[in-house]
N, CA and C atoms as a LAMMPS dump frame, in Angstrom:
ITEM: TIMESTEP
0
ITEM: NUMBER OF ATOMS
258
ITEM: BOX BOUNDS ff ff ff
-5.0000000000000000e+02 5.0000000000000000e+02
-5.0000000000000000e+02 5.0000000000000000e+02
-5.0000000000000000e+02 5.0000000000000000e+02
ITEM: ATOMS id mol type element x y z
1 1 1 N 231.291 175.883 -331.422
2 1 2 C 230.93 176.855 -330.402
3 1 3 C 230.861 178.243 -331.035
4 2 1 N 229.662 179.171 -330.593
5 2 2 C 229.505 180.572 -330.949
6 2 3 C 230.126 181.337 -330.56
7 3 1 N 231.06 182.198 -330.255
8 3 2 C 231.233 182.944 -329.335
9 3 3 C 230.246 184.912 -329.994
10 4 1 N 229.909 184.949 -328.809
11 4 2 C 228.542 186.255 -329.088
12 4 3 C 229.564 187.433 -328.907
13 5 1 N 228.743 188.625 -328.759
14 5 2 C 229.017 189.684 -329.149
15 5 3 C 229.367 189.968 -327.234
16 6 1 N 228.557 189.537 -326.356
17 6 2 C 228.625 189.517 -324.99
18 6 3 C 230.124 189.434 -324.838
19 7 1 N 230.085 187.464 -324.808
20 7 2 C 232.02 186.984 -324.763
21 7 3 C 232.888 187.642 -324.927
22 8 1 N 232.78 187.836 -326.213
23 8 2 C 233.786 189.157 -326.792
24 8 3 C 233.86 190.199 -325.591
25 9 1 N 232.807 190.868 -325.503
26 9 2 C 233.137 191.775 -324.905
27 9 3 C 233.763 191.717 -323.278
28 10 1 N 233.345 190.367 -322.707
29 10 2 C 233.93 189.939 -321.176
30 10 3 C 235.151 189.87 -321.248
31 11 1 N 235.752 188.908 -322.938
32 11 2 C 237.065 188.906 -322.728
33 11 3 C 237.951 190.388 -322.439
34 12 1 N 237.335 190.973 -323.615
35 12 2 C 237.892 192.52 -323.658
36 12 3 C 238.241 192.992 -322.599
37 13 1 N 237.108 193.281 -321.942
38 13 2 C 236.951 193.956 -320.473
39 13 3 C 238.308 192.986 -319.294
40 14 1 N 238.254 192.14 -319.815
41 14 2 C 239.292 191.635 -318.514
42 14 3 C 240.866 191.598 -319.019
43 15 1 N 240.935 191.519 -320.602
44 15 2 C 242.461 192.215 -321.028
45 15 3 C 242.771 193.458 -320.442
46 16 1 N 241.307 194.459 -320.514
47 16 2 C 241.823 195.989 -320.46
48 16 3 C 241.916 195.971 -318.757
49 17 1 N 241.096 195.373 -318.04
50 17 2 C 241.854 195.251 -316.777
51 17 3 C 243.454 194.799 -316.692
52 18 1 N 243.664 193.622 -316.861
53 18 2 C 244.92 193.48 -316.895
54 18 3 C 246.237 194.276 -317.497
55 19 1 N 245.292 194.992 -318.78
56 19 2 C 246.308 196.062 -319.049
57 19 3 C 246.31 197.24 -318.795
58 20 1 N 245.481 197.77 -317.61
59 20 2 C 244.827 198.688 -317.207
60 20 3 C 246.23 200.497 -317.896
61 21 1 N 245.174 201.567 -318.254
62 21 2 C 246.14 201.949 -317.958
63 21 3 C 245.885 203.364 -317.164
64 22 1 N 246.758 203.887 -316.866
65 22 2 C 246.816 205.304 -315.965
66 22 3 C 245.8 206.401 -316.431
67 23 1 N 244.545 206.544 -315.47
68 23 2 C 243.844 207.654 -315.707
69 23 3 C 243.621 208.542 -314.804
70 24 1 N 244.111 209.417 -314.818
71 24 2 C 243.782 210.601 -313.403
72 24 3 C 242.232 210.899 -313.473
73 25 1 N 242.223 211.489 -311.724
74 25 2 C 240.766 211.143 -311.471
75 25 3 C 239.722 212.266 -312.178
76 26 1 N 238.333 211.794 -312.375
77 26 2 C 237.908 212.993 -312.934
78 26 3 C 238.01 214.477 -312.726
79 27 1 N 238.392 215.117 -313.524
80 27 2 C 238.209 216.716 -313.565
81 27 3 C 236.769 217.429 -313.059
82 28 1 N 235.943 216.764 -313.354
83 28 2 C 234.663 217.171 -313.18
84 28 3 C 234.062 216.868 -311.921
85 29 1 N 234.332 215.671 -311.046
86 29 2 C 233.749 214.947 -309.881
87 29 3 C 234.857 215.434 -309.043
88 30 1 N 236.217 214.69 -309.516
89 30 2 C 237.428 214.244 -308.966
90 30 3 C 237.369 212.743 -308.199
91 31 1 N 236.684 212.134 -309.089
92 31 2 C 236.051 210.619 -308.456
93 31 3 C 237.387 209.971 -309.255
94 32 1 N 238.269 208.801 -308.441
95 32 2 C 239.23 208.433 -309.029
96 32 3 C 238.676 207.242 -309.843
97 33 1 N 237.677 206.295 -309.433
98 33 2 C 237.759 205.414 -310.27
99 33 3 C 237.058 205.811 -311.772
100 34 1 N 237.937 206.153 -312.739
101 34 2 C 238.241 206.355 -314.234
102 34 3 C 238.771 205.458 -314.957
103 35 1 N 238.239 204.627 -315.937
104 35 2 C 238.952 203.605 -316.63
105 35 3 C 238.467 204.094 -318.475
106 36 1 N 239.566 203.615 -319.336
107 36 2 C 239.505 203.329 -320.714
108 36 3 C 238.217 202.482 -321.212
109 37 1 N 237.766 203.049 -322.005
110 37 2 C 236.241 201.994 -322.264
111 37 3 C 236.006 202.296 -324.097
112 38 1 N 235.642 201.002 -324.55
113 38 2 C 235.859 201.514 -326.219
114 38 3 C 234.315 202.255 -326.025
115 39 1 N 234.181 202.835 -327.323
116 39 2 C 233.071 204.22 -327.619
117 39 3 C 232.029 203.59 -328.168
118 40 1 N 232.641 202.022 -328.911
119 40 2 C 231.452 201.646 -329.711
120 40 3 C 230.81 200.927 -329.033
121 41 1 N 229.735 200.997 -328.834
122 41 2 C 228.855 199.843 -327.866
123 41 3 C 228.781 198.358 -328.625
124 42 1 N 228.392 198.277 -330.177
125 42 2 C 228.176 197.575 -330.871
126 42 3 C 229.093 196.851 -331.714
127 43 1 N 230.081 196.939 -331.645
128 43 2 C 231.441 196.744 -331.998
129 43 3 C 232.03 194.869 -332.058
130 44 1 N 232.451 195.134 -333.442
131 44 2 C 232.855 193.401 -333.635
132 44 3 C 234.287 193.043 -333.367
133 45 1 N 234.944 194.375 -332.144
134 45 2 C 236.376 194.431 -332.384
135 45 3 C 237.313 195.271 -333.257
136 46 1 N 236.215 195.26 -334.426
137 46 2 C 237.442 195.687 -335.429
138 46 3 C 236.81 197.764 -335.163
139 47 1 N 237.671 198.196 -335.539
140 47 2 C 237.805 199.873 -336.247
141 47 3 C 237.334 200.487 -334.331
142 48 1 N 237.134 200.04 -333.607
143 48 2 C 236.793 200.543 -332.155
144 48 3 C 237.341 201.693 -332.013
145 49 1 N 236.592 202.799 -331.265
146 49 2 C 237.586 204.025 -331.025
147 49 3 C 237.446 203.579 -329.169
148 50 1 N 238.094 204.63 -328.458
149 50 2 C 238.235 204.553 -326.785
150 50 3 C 237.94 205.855 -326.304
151 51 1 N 237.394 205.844 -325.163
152 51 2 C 237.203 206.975 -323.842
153 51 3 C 237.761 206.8 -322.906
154 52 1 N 237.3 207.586 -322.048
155 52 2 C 237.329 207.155 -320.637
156 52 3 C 235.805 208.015 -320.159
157 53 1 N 236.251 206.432 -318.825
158 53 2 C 234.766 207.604 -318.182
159 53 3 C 234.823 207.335 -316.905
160 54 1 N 234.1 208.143 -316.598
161 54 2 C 234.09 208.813 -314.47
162 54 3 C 232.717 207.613 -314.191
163 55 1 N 233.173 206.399 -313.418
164 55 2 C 232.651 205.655 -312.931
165 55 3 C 231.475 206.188 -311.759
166 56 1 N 231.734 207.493 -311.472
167 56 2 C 230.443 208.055 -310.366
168 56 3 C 229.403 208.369 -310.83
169 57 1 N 228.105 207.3 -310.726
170 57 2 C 226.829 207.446 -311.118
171 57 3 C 226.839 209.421 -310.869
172 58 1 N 226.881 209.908 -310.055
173 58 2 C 226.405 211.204 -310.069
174 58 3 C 226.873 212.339 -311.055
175 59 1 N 228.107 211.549 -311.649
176 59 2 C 228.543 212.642 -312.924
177 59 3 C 229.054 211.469 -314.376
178 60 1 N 229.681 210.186 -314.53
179 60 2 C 229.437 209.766 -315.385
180 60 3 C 229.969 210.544 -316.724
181 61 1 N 231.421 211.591 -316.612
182 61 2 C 231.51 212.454 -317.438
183 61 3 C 232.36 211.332 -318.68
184 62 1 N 232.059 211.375 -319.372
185 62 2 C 232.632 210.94 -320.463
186 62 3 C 234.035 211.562 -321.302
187 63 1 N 235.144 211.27 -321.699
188 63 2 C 236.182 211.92 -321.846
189 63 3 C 236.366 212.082 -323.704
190 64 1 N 237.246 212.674 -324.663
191 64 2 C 236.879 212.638 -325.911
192 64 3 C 237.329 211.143 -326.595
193 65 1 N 236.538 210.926 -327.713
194 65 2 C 236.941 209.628 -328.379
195 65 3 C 238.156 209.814 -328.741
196 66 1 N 239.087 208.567 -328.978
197 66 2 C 240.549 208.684 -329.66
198 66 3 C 240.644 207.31 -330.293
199 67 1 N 241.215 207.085 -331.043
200 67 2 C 241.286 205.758 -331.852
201 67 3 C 242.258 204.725 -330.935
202 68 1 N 243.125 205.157 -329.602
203 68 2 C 243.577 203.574 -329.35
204 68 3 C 243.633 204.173 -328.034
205 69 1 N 243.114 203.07 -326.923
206 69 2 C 242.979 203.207 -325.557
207 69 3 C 244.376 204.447 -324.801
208 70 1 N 245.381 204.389 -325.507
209 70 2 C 246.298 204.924 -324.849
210 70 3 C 246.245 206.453 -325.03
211 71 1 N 245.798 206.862 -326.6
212 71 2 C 245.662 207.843 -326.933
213 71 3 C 244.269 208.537 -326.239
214 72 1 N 243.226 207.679 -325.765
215 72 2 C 242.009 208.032 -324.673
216 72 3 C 242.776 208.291 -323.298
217 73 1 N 243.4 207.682 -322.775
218 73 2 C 244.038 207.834 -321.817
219 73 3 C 245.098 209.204 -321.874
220 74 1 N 245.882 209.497 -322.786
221 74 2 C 246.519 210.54 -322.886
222 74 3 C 245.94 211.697 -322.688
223 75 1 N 245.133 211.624 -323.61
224 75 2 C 243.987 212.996 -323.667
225 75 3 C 243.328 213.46 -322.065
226 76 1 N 242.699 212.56 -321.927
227 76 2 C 242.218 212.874 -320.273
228 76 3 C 242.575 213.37 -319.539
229 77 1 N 244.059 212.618 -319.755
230 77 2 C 244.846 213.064 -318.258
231 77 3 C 245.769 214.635 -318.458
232 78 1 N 245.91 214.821 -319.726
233 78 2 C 245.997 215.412 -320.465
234 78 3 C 245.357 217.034 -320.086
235 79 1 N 244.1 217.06 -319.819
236 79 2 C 242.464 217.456 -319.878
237 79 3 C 242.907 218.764 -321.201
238 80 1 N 243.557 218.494 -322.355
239 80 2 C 243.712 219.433 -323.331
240 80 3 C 242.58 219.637 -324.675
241 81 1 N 241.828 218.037 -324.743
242 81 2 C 241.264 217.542 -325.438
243 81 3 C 239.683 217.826 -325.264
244 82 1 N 239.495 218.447 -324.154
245 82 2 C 238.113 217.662 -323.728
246 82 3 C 237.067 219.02 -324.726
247 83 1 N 237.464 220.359 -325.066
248 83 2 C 236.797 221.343 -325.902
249 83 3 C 237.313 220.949 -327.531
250 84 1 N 237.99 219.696 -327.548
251 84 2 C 238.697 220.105 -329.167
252 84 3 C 238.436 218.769 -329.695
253 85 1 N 238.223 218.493 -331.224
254 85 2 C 237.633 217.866 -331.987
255 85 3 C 239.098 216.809 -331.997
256 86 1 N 238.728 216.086 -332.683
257 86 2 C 240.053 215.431 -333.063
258 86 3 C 240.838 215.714 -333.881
């Protein structure tokens, strides 16, 4: 059996649900549903960085990259990160 680049990514998506973690709602909308999402679209798993992003089609703000979901999550909620490089 193959498993694709898709699979992978369904499984992903339903760990990071289950391990969901705490994102306050956007700064920009104030739309709460905000979740952790890796940065790389193309990604085999390995070296992935993380965001977050504002689930409201009307703003869709994207939060800064960080190398591990928690550290995306920190930053956000954070909002210290969002003018500063890494």
């Amino acid at each position: 059996m193959t498993v694709t680049q898709q699979d992978f990514m369904m499984v992903w998506h339903r760990i990071m649900e289950e391990e969901e973690l705490y994102t306050k709602p956007c700064p920009l909308c104030g739309g709460e549903n905000t979740y952790v999402e890796d940065a790389c679209k193309e990604c085999n798993g390995d070296m992935c960085d993380y965001n977050v992003i504002c689930d409201n089609p009307s703003c869709a703000l994207i939060g800064p990259v960080r190398e591990t979901p928690e550290s995306a999550a920190e930053i956000w909620n954070d909002r210290s990160g969002f003018n500063k490089s890494q």
